[in-house]
LOPALUM-754445 format. One record per residue (C-alpha): residue number from 1; residue in one letter; chain; x, y, z. Coordinates in nm, 2 decimals, m for minus. Layout:
N
+-----+---------+--------+--------+--------+--------+
! num ! residuo ! cadena !     c1 !     c2 !     c3 !
+-----+---------+--------+--------+--------+--------+
! NUM !       a !      A !      X !      Y !      Z !
...
+-----+---------+--------+--------+--------+--------+
# end
This chain:
88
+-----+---------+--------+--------+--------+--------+
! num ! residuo ! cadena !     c1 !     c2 !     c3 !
+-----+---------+--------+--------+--------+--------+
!   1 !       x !      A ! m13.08 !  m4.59 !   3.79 !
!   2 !       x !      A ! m12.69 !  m4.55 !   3.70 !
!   3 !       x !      A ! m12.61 !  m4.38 !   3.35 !
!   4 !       x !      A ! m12.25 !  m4.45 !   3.23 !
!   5 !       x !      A ! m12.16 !  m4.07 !   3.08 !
!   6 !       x !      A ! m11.76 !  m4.08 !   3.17 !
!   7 !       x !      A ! m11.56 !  m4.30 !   3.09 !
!   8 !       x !      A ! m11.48 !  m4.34 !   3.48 !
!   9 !       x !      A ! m11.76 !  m4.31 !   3.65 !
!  10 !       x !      A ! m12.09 !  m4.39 !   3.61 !
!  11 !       x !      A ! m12.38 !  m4.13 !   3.76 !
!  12 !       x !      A ! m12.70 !  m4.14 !   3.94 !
!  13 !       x !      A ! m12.92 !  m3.88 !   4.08 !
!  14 !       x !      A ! m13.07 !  m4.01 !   4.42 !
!  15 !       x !      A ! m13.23 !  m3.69 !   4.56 !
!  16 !       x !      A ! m13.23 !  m3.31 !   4.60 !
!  17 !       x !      A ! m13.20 !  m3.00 !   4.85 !
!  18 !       x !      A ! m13.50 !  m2.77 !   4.81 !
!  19 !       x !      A ! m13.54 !  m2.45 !   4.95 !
!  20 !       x !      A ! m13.79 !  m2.34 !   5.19 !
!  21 !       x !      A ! m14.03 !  m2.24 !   4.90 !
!  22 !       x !      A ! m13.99 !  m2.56 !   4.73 !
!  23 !       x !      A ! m13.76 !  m2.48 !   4.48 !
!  24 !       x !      A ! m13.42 !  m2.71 !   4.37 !
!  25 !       x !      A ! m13.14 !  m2.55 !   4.57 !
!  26 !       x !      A ! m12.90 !  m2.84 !   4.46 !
!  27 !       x !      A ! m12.88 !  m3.21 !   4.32 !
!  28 !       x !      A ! m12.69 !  m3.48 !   4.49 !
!  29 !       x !      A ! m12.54 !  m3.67 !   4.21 !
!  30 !       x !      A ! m12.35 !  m4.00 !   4.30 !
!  31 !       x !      A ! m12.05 !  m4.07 !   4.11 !
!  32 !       x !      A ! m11.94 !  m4.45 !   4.10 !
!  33 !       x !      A ! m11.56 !  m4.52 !   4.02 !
!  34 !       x !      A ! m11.58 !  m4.82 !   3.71 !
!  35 !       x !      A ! m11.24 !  m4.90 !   3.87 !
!  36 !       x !      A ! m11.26 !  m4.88 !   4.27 !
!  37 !       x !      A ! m11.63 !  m4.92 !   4.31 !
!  38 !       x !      A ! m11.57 !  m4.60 !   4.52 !
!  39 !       x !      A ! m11.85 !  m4.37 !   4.53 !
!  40 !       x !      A ! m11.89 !  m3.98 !   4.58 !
!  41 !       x !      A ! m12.14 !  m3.75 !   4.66 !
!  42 !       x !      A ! m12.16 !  m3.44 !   4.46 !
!  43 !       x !      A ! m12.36 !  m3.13 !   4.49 !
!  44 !       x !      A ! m12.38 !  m2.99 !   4.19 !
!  45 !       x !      A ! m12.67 !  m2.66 !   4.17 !
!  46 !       x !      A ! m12.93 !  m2.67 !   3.87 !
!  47 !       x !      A ! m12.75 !  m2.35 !   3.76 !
!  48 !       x !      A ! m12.43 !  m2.56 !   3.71 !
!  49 !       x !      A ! m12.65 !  m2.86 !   3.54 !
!  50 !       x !      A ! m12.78 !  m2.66 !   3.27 !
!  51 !       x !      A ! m12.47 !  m2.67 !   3.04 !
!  52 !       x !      A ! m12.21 !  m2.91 !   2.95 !
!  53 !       x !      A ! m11.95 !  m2.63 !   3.02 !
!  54 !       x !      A ! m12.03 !  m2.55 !   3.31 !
!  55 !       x !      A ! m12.11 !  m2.95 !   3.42 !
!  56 !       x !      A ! m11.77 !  m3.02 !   3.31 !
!  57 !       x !      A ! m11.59 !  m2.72 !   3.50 !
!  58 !       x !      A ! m11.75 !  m2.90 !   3.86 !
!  59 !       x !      A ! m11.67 !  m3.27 !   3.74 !
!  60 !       x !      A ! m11.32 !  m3.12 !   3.63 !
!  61 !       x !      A ! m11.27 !  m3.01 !   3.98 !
!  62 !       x !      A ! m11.36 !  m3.39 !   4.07 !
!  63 !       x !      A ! m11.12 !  m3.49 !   3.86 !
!  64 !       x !      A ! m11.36 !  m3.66 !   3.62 !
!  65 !       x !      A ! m11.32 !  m3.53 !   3.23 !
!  66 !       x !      A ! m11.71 !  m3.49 !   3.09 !
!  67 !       x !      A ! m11.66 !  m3.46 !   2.72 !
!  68 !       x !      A ! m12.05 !  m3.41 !   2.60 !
!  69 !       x !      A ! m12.18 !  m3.19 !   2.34 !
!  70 !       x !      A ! m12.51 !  m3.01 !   2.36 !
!  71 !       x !      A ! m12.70 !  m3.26 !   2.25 !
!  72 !       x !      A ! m12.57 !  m3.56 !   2.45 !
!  73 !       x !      A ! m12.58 !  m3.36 !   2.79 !
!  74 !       x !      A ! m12.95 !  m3.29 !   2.73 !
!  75 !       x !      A ! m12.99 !  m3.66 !   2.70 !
!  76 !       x !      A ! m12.79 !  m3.75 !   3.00 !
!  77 !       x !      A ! m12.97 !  m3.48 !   3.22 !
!  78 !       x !      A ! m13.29 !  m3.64 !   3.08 !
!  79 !       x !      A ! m13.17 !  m3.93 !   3.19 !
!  80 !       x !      A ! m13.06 !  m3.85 !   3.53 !
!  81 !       x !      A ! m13.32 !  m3.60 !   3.61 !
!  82 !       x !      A ! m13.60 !  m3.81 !   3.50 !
!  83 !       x !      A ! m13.59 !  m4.06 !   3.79 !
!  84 !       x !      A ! m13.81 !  m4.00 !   4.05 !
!  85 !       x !      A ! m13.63 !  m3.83 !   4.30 !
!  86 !       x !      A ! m13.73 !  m3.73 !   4.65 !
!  87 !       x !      A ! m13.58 !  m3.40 !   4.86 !
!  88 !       x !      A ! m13.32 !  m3.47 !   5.13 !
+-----+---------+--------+--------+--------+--------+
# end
């Protein structure tokens, strides 16, 4: 499922990297350009999911501007986290 949370790109999360004990090592987020159709693969770790500060600094460096308060980037990682999602 795509969420539209920029005004550039929409988002989906298609899978993960886990760690040999099971545990989330990274997210692969796929960001869609609105424009281009163009589509990139982040990795992005669940450290750097957890707030929009820190979500914006590694879309930033994507060149993608995240403006989300608190409670709109708890909605979007609901959103986006709550697909099924399968490791990689």
């Amino acid at each position: 499922m795509m969420i539209d949370i920029t005004q550039s790109h929409l988002f989906r999360c298609g899978s993960y990297k886990a760690a040999t004990d099971g545990s989330v090592t990274h997210y692969v987020l796929v960001a869609i350009s609105k424009v281009s159709g163009e589509e990139h693969e982040i990795l992005i770790s669940p450290k750097e999911l957890a707030s929009p500060r820190s979500m914006r600094r590694v879309l930033m460096n994507r060149c993608i501007l995240y403006t989300a308060n608190e409670r709109e980037h708890d909605e979007n990682l609901l959103r986006l986290l709550g697909e099924n999602l399968a490791p990689t």
